[in-house]
C-alpha positions in Angstrom: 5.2 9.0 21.2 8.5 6.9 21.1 9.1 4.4 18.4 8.7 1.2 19.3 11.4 -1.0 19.9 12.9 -3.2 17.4 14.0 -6.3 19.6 10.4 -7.0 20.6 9.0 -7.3 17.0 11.6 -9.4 15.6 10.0 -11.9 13.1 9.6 -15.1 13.4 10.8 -16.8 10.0 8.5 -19.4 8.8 9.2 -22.4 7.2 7.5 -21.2 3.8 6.1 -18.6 2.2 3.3 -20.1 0.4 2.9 -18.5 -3.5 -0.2 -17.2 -3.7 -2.9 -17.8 -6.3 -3.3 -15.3 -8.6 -6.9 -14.6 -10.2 -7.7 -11.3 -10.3 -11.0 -9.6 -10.6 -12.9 -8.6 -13.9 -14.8 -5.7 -14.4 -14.6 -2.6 -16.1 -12.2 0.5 -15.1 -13.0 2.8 -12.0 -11.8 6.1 -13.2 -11.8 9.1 -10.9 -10.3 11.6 -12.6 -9.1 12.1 -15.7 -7.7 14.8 -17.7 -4.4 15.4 -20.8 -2.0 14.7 -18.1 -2.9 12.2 -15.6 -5.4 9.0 -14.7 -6.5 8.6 -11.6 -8.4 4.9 -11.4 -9.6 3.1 -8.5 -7.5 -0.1 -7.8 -9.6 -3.1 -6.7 -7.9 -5.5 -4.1 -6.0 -8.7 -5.9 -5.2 -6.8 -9.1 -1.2 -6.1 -9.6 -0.3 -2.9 -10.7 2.0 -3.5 -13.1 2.9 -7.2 -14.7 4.6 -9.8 -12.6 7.2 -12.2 -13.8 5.5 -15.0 -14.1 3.8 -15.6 -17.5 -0.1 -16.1 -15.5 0.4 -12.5 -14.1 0.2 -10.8 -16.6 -3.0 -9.2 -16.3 -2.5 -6.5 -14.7 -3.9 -2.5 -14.0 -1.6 -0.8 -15.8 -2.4 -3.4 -19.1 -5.9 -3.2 -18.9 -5.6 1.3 -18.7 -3.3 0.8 -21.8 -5.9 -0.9 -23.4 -8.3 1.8 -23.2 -5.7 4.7 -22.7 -3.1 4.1 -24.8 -0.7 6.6 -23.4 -1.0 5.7 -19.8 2.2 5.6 -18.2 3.2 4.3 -14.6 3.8 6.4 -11.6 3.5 4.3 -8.5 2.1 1.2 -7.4 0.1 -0.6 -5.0 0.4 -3.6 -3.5 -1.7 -6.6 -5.3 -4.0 -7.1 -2.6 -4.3 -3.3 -1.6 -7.6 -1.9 -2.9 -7.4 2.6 -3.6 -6.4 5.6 -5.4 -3.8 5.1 -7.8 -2.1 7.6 -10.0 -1.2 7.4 -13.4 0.4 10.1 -16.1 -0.1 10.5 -19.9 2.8 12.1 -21.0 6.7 11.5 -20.3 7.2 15.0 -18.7 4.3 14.5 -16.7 5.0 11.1 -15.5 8.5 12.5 -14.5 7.3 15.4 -12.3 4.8 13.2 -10.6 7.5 11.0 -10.0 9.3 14.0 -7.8 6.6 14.3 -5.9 6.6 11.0 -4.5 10.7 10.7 -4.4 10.5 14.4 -2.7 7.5 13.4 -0.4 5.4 16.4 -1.8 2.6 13.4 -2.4 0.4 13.2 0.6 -1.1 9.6 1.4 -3.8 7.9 3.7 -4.5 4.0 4.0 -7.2 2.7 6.0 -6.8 -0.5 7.7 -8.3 -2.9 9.7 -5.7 -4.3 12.6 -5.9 -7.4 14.6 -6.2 -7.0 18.5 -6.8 -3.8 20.2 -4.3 -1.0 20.0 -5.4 1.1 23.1 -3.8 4.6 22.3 -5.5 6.8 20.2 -2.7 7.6 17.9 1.3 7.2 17.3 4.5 6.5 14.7 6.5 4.3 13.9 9.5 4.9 12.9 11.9 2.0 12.3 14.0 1.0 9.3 12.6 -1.6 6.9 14.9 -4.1 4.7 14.0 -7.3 2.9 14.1 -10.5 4.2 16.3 -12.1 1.6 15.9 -15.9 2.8 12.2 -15.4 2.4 11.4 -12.9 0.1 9.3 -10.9 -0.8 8.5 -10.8 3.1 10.2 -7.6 4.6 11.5 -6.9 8.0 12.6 -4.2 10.7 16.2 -4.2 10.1 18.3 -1.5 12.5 21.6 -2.3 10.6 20.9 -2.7 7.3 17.3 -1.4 6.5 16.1 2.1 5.1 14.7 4.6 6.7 10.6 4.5 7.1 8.4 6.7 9.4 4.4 5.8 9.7 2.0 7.9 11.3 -1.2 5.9 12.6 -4.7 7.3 14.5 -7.0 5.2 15.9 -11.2 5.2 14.3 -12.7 2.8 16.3 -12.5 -0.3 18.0 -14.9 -3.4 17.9 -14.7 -6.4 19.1 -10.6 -7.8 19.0 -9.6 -5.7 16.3 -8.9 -2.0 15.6 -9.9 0.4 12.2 -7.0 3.0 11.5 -6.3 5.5 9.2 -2.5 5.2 7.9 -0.1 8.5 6.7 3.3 6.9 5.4 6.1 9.8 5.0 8.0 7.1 3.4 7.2 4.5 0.8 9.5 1.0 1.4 7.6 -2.0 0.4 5.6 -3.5 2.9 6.2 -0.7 4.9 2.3 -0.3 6.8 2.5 -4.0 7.1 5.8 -4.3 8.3 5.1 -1.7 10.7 1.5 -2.6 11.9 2.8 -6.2 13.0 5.9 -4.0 14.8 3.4 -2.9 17.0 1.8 -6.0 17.5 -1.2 -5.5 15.4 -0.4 -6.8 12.4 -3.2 -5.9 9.0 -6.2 -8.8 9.1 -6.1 -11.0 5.9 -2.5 -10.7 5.1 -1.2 -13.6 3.4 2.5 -13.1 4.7 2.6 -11.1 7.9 -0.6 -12.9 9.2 -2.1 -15.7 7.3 -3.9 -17.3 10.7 -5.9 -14.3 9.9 -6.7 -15.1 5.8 -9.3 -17.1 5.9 -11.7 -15.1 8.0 -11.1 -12.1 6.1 -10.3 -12.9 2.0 -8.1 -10.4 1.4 -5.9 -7.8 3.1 -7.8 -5.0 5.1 -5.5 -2.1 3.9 -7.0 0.6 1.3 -5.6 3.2 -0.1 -8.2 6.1 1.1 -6.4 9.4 -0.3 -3.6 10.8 -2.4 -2.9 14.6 -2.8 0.1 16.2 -5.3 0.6 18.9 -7.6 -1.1 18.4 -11.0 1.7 18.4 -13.3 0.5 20.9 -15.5 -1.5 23.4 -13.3 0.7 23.3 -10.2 -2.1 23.4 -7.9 -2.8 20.6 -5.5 -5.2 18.2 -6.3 -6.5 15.4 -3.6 -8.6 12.2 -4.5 -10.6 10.6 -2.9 -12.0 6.9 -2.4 -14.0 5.2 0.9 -12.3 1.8 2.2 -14.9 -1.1 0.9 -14.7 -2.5 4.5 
């Protein structure tokens, strides 16, 4: 299936980008797996992976394994409001080979996510080039001259009522990059407070989990896949 086309999903810029409130849940770690090399957790939605710069986020996933895992280390991240399977390693060599497998695309990811509107084919990619938005960061933006390279793969589940269930494979990993290309084709992801917020208040969150991840196991070789079931 063709890409779609770039001139028809320029974005709109809005006059703000409203900070959002930050107050994440409590509750005790999900672990799925874990073993001498790597962590894998469950990541609920509106929990940052890592600390942000301001001084009230910093309670955050990767603080909170530390806590109880002293020698977690990070590998990758999710967005804040993206609930999922998260990766992360216990040792510096193996935080280093995961690491190659997501820079050499050897890691294997699916998303689920709930879409506003109907997307009527079955399945498709995208495959347009994603930059930031620098006026109105951290908002990001199909960008033919200046953006990098990013390539989604999307399949329809079901459809109910005005909005469509998908299950996402990125074979790159820009920022924003499912929401950036989900509103490119005209469905942007329900709840999301920057690419949608008309959408927010219906839904509470963003409908995009991370369903799936499957690598190498740094010290075995052999590929591993884990697995967690969208909350929605």
């Amino acid at each position: 299936m063709p890409a779609c086309c770039p001139k028809a999903t320029r974005l709109h810029k809005p006059s703000l980008i409203p900070d959002f409130a930050y107050d994440p849940p409590t509750g005790p770690l999900s672990i799925l797996h874990e073993d001498d090399a790597i962590i894998v957790l469950y990541k609920p939605a509106g929990l940052l992976t890592v600390p942000g710069k301001l001084a009230n986020r910093q309670d955050c996933l990767i603080s909170r394994l530390q806590a109880a895992r002293w020698d977690a280390l990070t590998v990758h991240r999710l967005d804040c409001d993206t609930s999922g399977v998260i990766i992360f390693a216990r040792t510096k060599q193996a935080q280093g080979f995961l690491g190659q497998e997501f820079e050499q695309r050897r890691a294997e990811k699916t998303y689920i996510a709930r879409l506003k509107g109907r997307l009527e084919t079955d399945n498709g990619t995208v495959d347009l080039p994603i930059g930031s938005d620098w006026d109105y960061r951290p908002r990001q933006k199909v960008d033919p001259e200046h953006g990098r390279p990013a390539v989604t793969d999307w399949q329809v589940l079901d459809r109910a009522g005005d909005e469509t269930r998908v299950r996402l494979t990125p074979h790159t990993g820009r920022s924003h990059q499912l929401r950036v290309h989900m509103l490119a084709l005209g469905h942007p992801i329900l709840g999301d407070q920057i690419y949608a917020p008309e959408t927010r208040a219906d839904h509470g969150r963003l409908m995009l989990h991370a369903e799936s991840l499957s690598l190498h196991h740094p010290t075995t070789g052999k590929r591993v896949s884990f697995f967690a079931p969208a909350p929605f």
